[in-house]
TIKOLMI-581538 format. One record per residue (C-alpha): residue in three letters; x, y, z. Coordinates in steps of 0.001 Angstrom, whole numbers. Layout:
BEGIN
ALA, X, Y, Z
...
***
This chain:
BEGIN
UNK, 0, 0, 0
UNK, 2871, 2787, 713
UNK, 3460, 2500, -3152
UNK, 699, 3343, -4111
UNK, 504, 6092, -2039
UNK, 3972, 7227, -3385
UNK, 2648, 7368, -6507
UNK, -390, 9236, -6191
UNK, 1509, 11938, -3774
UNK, 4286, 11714, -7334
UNK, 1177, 12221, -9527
UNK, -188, 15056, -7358
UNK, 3443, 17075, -7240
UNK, 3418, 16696, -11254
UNK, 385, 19142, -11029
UNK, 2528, 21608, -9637
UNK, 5517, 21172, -11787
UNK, 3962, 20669, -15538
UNK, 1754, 22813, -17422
UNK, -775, 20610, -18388
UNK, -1540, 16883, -18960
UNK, -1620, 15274, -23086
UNK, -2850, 11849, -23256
UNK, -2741, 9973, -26652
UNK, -4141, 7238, -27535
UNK, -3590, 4143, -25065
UNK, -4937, 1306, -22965
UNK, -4811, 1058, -19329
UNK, -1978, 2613, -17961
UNK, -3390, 5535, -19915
UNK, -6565, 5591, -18469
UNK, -5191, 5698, -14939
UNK, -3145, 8555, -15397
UNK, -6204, 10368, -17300
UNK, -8577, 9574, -14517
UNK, -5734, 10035, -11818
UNK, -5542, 13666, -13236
UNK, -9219, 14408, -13559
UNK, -9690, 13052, -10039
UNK, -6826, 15484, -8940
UNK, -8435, 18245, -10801
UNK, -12122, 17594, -9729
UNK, -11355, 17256, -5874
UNK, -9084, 20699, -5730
UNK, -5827, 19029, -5666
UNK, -4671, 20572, -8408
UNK, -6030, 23868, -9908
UNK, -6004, 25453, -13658
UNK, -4331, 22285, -15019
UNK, -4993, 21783, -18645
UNK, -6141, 18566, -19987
UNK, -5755, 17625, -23546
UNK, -7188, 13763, -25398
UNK, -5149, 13224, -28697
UNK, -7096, 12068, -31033
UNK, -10763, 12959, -31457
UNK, -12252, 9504, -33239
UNK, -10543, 7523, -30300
UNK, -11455, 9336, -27737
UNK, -15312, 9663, -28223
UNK, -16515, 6474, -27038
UNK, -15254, 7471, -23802
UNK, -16714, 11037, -23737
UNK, -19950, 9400, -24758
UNK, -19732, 7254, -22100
UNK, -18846, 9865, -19577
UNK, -22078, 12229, -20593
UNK, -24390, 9560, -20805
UNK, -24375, 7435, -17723
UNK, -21479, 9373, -15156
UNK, -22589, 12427, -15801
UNK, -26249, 11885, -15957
UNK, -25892, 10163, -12664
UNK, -24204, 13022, -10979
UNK, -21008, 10748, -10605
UNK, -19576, 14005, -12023
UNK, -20618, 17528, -12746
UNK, -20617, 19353, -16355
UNK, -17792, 21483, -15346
UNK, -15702, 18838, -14763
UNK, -16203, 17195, -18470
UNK, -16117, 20871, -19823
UNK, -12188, 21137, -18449
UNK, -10999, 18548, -21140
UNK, -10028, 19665, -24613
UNK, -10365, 17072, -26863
UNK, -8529, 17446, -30739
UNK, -6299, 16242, -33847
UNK, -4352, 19046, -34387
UNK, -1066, 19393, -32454
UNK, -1695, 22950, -33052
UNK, -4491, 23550, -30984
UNK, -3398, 21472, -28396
UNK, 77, 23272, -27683
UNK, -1969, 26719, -27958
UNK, -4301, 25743, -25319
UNK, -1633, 24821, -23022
UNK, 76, 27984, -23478
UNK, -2797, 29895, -23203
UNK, -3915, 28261, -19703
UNK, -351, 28633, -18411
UNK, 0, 32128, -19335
UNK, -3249, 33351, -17939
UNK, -2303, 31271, -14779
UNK, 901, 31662, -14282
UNK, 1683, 35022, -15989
UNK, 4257, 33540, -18164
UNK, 5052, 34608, -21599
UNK, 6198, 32558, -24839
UNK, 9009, 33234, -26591
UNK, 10484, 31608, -28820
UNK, 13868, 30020, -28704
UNK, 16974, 30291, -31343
UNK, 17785, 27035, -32364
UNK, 20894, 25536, -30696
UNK, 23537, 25253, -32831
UNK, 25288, 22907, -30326
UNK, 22334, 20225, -30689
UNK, 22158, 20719, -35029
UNK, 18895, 22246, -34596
UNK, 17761, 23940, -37582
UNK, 15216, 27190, -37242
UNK, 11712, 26665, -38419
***
């Protein structure tokens, strides 16, 4: 049992240390780390902490699943289905992470030089 704990108290200081949470398609493993999150997010753990599903076709059945019976139960609330972002482009997903941690954290993006050291190449 003291594992476990360990890694929910390692999952909980991630919240305060990344910017948001991307989860791709995956099996199990996945799912515990997506629901680990939204748990963390729903019971005030962790606060303003983006969550983005990769992958719109794969991730339906589970959104379905989620609106139909949990949330219609009151298992959860609309709010907490309304915090996940759910999308194909790599675009939108890296904007909406920057977004969130700018208006939370005040930060600002700018962008980097490649390094010449690591044969980077500019865009």
């Amino acid at each position: 049992m003291g594992r476990v704990s360990v890694f929910l108290h390692s999952q909980a200081d991630a919240g305060e240390v990344l910017l948001g949470f991307v989860a791709a398609p995956g099996g199990f493993g996945t799912l515990d780390e997506l629901f680990e999150v939204a748990t963390l997010i729903q019971t005030g753990k962790i606060k303003n902490f983006p969550v983005v599903l990769f992958g719109i076709e794969y991730w339906s059945p589970l959104l379905a699943f989620l609106r139909e019976s949990v949330l219609v139960n009151a298992a959860i609330s609309p709010r907490d289905l309304g915090e996940i972002l759910v999308t194909d482009s790599p675009a939108e997903a890296v904007a909406h992470i920057q977004r969130c941690a700018t208006e939370q954290f005040g930060l600002k993006y700018v962008p980097r030089a490649p390094a010449k050291i690591l044969f980077e190449r500019g865009a």
